[in-house]
C-alpha positions in Angstrom: 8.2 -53.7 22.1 9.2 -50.6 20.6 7.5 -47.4 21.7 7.8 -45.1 18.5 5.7 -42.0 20.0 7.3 -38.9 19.3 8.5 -37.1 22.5 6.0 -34.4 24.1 7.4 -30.3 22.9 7.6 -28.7 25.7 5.0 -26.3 26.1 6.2 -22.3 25.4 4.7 -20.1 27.9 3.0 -16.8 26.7 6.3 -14.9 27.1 7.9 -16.7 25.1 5.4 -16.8 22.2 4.7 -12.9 22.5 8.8 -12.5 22.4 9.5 -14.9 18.9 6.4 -12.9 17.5 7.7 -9.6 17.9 11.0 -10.5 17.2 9.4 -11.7 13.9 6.9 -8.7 13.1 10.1 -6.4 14.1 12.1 -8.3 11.2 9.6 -7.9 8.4 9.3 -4.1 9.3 12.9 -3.5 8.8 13.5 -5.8 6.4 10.4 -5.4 4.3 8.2 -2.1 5.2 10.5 0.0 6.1 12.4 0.1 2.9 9.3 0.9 0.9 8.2 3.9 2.9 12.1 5.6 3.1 12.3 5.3 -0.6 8.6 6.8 -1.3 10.1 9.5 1.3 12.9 10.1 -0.7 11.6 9.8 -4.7 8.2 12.7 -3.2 11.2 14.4 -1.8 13.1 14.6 -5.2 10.5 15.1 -7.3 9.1 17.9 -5.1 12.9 19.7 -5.2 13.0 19.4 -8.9 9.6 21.0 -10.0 8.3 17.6 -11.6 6.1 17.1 -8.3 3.9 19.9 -9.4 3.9 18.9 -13.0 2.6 15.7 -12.0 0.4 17.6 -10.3 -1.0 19.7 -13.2 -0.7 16.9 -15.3 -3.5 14.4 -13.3 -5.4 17.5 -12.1 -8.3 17.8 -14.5 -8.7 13.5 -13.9 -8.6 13.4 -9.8 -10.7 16.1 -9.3 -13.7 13.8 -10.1 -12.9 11.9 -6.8 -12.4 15.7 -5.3 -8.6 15.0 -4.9 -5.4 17.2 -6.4 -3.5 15.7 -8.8 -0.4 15.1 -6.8 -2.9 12.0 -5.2 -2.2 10.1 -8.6 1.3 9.4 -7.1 -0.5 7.7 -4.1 -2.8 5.5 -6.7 0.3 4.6 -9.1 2.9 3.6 -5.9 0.2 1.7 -4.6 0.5 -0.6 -8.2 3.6 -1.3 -6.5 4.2 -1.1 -3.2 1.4 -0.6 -0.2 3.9 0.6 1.9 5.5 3.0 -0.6 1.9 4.7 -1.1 1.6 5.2 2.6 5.0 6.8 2.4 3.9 8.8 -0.4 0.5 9.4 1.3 2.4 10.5 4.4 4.9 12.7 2.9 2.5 14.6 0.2 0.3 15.2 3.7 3.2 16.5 5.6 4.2 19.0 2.4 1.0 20.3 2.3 0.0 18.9 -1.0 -2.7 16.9 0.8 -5.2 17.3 3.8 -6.3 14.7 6.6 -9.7 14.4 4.9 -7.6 13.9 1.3 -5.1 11.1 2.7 -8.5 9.6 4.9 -10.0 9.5 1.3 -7.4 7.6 0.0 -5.7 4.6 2.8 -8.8 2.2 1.5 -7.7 2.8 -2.3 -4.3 2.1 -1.2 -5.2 -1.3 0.5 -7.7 -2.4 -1.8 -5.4 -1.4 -5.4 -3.0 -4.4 -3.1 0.2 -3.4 -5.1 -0.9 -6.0 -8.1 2.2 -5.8 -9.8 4.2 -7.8 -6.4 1.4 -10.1 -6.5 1.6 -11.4 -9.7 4.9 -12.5 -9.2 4.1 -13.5 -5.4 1.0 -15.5 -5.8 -0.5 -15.7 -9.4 2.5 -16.8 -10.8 3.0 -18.9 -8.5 -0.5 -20.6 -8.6 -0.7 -21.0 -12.2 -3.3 -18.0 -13.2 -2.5 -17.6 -16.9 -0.8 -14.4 -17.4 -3.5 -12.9 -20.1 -5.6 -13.0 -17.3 -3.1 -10.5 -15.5 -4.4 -7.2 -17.0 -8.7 -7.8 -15.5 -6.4 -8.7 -12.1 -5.1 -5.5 -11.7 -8.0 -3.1 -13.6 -10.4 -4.9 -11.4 -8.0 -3.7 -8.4 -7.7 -0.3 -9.7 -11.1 -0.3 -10.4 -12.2 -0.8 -6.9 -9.5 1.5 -5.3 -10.8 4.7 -7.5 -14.8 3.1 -6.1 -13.6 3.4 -2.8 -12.4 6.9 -2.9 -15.4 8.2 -4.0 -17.8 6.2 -1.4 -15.1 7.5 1.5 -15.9 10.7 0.3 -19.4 10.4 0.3 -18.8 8.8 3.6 -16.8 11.6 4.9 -18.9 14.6 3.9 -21.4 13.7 7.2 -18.3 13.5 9.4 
């Protein structure tokens, strides 16, 4: 009689396990996050050297000051469309120029994560699952939508902190 049981895995000790997933995480960072967050680096850096940073600026101004934000933050919102990691980068970088304080970028890391870069998910996941494509525009104003709630309840949230 034939026995047709698979052989037993070996078991993989904790080690082991702890070294594949960082090995793994390590990998999507370079591969995936990283990328994002040098180029945001780079296009804030450009558009700060060439003036357009501050007509961006002037530009959004009268429309993010009703979330109490300067208009340089409407580069944060529209990377975030795209990339979550980009908008981080951009988040970062406007901090580190000056055009944005802690309490600013606090304001705006849940918009960042909750906008979800929409456009990459279309192609990632609705596409993918069959969500007809007229329904793509509600997908993303919805998102949009609730990153632009969320920066006014951090701000409310923030002003007893």
């Amino acid at each position: 009689m034939a026995n047709n049981t698979a052989p037993a895995e070996p078991k993989k000790n904790i080690l082991d396990l702890f070294v594949n997933g960082a090995r793994r995480g390590f990998t999507i960072g370079t591969t995936s996050l990283m990328p994002n967050v040098i180029m945001a680096f780079v296009i804030i850096r450009i558009l700060d050297v060439t003036g357009l940073l501050q007509l961006i600026g002037i530009a959004f101004s009268p429309i993010m000051a009703l979330w109490a934000l300067p208009g340089q933050a409407a580069m944060v919102i529209i990377t975030s469309l795209l990339s979550m990691g980009g908008a981080i980068g951009i988040a970062v970088s406007l901090y580190t120029a000056g055009s944005l304080n802690a309490m600013q970028v606090t304001m705006l890391i849940p918009a960042i994560y909750l906008m979800g870069n929409p456009v990459q998910n279309v192609g990632r996941c609705l596409g993918i699952a069959g969500v007809n494509a007229k329904h793509y525009p509600v997908i993303i104003g919805i998102c949009i939508i609730n990153a632009l709630a969320s920066i006014w309840v951090m701000h409310f949230i923030l002003l007893f902190f």
